[in-house]
C-alpha positions as CSV (number, residue, x, y, z in Angstrom):
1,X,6.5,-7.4,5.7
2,X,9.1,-8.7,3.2
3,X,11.5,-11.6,3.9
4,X,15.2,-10.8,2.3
5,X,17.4,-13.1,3.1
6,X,21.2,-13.4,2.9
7,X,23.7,-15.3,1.2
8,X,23.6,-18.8,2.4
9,X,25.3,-20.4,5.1
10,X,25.5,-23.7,6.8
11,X,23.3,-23.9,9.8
12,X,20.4,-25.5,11.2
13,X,16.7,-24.1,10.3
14,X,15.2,-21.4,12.6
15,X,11.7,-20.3,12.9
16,X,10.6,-17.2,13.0
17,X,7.4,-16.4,14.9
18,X,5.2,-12.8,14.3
19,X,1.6,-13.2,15.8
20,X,-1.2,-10.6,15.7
21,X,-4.9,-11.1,17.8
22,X,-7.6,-14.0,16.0
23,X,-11.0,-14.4,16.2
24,X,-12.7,-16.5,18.9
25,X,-13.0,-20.2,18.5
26,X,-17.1,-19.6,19.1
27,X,-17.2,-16.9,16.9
28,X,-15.6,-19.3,13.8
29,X,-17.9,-22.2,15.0
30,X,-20.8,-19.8,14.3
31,X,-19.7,-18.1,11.1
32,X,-19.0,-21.5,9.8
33,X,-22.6,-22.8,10.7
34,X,-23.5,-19.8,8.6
35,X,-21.9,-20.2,5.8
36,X,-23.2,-23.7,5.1
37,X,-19.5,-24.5,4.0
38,X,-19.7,-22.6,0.8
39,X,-17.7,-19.4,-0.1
40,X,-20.3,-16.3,0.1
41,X,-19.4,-14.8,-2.7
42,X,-22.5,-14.7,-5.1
43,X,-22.6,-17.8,-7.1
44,X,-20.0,-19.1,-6.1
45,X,-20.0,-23.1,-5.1
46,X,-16.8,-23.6,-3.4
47,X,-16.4,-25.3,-0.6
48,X,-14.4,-23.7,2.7
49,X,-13.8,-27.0,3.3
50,X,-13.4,-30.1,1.1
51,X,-14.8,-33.4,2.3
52,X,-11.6,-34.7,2.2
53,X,-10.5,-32.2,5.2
54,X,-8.6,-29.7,2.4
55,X,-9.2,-26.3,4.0
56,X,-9.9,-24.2,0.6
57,X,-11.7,-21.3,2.2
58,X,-10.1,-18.4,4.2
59,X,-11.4,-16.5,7.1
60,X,-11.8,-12.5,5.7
61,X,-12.1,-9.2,7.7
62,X,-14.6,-7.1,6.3
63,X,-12.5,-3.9,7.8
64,X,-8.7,-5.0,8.1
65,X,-7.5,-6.3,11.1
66,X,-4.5,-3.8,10.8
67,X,-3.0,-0.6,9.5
68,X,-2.8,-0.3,5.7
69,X,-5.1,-3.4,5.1
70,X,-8.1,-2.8,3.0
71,X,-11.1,-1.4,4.1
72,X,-9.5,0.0,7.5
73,X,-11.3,1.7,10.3
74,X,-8.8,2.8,12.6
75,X,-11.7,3.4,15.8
76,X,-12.2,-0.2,15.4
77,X,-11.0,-1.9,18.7
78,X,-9.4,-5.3,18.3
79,X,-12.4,-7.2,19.8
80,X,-14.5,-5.7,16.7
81,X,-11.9,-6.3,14.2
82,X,-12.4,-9.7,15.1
83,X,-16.2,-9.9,15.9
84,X,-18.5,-12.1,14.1
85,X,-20.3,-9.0,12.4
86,X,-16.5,-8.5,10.5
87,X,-15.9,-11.8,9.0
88,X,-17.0,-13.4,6.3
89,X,-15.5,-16.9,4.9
90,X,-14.2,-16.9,1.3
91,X,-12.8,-19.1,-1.0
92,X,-9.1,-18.1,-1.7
93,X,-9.4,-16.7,-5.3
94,X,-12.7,-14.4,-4.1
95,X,-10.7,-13.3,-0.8
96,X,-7.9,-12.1,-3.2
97,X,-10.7,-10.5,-5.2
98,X,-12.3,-8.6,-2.6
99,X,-8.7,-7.2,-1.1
100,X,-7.5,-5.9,-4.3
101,X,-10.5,-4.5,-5.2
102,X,-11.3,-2.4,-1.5
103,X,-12.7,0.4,-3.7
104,X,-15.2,-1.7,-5.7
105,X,-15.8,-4.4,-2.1
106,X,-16.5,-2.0,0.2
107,X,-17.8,-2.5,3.4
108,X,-21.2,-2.1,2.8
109,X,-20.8,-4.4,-0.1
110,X,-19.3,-7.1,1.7
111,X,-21.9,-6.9,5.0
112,X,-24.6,-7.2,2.4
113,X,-23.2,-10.4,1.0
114,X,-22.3,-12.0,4.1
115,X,-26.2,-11.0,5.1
116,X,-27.8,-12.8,2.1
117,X,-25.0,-15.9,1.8
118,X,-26.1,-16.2,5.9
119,X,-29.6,-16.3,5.1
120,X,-29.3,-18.6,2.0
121,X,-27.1,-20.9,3.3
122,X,-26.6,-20.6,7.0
123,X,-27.8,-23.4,9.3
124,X,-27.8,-23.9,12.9
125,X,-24.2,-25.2,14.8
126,X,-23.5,-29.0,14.8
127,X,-21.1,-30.6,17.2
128,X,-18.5,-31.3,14.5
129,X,-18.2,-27.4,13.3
130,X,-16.1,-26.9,16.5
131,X,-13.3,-29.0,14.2
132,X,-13.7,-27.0,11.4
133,X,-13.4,-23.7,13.3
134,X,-9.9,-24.9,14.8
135,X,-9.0,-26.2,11.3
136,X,-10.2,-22.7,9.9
137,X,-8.0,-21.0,13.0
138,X,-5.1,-22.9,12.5
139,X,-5.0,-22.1,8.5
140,X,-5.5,-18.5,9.5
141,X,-2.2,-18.5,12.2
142,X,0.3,-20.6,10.3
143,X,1.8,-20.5,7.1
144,X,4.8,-21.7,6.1
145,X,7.9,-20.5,4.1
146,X,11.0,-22.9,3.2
147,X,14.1,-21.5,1.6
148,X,12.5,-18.3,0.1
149,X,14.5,-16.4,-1.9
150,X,12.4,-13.0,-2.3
151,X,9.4,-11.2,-0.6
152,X,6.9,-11.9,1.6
153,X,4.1,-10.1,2.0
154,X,1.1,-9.8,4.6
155,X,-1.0,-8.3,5.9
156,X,-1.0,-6.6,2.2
157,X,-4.1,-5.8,-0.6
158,X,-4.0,-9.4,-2.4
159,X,-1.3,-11.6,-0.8
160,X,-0.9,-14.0,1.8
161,X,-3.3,-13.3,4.9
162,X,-1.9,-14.9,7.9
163,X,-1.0,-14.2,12.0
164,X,1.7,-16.7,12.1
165,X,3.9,-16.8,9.8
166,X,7.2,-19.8,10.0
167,X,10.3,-19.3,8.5
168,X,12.5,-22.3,8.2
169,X,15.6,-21.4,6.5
170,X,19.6,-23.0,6.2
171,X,20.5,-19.3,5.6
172,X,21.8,-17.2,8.5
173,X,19.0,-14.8,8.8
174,X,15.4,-13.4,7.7
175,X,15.1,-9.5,7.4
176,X,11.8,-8.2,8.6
177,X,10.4,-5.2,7.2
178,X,7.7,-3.1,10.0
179,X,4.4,-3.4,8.4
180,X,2.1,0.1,7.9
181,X,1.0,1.2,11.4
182,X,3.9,0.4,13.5
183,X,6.8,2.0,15.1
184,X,9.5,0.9,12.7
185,X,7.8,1.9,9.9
186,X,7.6,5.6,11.3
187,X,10.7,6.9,10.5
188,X,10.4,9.9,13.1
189,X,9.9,7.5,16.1
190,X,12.0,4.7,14.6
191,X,14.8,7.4,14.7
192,X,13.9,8.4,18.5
193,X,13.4,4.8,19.7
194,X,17.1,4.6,18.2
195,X,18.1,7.3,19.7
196,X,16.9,6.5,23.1
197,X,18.4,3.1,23.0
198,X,21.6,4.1,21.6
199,X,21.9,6.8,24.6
200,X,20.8,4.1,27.4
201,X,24.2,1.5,25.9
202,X,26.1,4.7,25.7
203,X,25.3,5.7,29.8
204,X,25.2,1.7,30.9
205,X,27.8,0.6,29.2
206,X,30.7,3.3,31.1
207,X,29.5,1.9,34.0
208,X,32.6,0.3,35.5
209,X,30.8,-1.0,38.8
210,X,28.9,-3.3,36.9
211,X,29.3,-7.0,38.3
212,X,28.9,-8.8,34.9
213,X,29.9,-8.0,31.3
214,X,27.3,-5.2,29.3
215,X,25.5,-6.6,26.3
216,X,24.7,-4.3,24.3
217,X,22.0,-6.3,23.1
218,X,19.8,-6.8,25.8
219,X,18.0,-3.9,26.2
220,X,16.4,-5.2,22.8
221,X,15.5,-8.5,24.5
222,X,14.1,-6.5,27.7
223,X,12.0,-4.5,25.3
224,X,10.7,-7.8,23.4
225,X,9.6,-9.4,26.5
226,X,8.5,-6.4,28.6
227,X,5.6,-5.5,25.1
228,X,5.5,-9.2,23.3
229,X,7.5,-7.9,20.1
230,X,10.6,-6.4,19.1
231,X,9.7,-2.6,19.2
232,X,10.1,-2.4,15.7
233,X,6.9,-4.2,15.4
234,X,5.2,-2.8,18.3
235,X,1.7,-0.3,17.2
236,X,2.4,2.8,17.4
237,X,-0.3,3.0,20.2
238,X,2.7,2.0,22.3
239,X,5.3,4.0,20.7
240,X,4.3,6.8,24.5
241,X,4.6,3.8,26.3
242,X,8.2,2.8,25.2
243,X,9.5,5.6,25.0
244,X,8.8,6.2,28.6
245,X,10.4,2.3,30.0
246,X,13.5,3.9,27.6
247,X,13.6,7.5,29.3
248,X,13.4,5.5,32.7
249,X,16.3,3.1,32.0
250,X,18.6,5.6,30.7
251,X,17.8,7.7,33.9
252,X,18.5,4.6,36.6
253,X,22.0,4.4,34.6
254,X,24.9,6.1,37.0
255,X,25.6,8.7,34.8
256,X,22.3,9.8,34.1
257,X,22.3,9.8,38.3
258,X,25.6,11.9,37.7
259,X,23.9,14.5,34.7
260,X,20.5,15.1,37.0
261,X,23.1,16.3,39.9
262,X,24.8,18.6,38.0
263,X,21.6,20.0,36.5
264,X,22.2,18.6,33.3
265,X,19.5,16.6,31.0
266,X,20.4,13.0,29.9
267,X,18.3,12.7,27.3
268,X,16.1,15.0,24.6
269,X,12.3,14.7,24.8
270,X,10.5,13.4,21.6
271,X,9.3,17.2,20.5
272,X,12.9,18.5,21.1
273,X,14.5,15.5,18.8
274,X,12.2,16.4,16.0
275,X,13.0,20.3,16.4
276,X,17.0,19.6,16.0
């Protein structure tokens, strides 16, 4: 995902909010019991966390927790993308190591050092690694960008790892690029989704019974709450699904009603679109 902002403008900071599944709070506790606080990378003697309370260590899928990531397995459920058995705890500089290297780390590589570093190190839970999980969780969800004036990346071989990312920014707005395995970054359903919504203003917006003003807008908003993301950023496992709350929209609108009388189609199906 890359942030490209525009040119500056006066305005109070926003935040910007993009959030993907996390491990369990018990399945951190454990791992961190585990790793005895020390990176598992062999030989390594970093801490995951300092004794000050730094958090220096990163929670690491051994298969990526999304589309494009290193190491994918797309059969992979969400649960066991982030199950105990596909994380491992890192230190920054060997997490960066391991993602930009997914052809040298493989899986097998990584299972096998999170095996011995367990069995080294590991130790059984304590009361207090409940804090560390949450501080380990928290690290994981948030990180935060002010007044950036290039690219983000995540979710990317060898940059910033992280579920929640905040933007705070003066400038009027933050363009977000669809990461690998989503809808917007399909061209050929990004150009139907388009298509559908563009048809569904089109009908609902020459209805002149309406009782309030049309937005063209809101249909967006209706999408973002009905699926818990703009449909840009929606997996494609629910491009079938969309597509289907679109098609029903458009065919509630009057017009539609109007077309299906006469005999006539309001809309293309997805197959069709691509054949024209």
């Amino acid at each position: 995902m890359a942030g490209a902002l525009s040119q500056p403008h006066q305005r109070e900071p926003r935040d910007y909010r993009y959030k993907m599944v996390q491990p369990t709070e018990r399945t951190i506790k454990r791992l961190f019991a585990l790793s005895g606080n020390l990176c598992a990378y062999p030989g390594c003697s970093l801490p995951i966390i300092e004794s000050a309370g730094t958090v220096t260590g990163e929670i690491c899928h051994i298969r990526a927790r999304s589309a494009g990531g290193p190491r994918f397995e797309a059969t992979q459920s969400e649960a066991e993308r982030n199950c105990f058995d596909n994380l491992i705890l890192l230190c920054r500089s060997h997490h960066k190591v391991i993602d930009t290297q997914a052809d040298i780390y493989t899986s097998e590589v990584l299972r096998e050092m999170k095996a011995v570093h367990e069995s080294a190190a590991g130790r059984p839970e304590r009361a207090t690694d409940g804090v560390f999980a949450k501080l380990l969780l928290n690290d994981l969800q948030h990180i935060e960008i002010t007044n950036n004036t290039g690219n983000i990346a995540v979710n990317s071989p060898g940059a910033i790892q992280a579920h929640t990312i905040n933007v705070k920014t003066a400038r009027r707005s933050v363009t977000v690029n669809p990461p690998l395995g989503t809808i917007g970054a399909d061209q050929q359903q990004s150009r139907y989704v388009q298509y559908l919504i563009k048809r569904y203003n089109e009908f609902a917006s020459a209805d002149k019974t309406r009782a309030s003003k049309f937005h063209y807008g809101a249909l967006s908003v209706n999408i973002e709450s009905r699926f818990g993301a703009p449909w840009k950023l929606l997996p494609i496992e629910n491009f079938e699904s969309l597509c289907e709350y679109l098609q029903q929209r458009i065919s509630k609108t009057i017009v539609a009603k109007q077309n299906s009388a006469k005999g006539n189609r309001s809309f293309s199906s997805y197959p069709e679109f691509l054949a024209k």
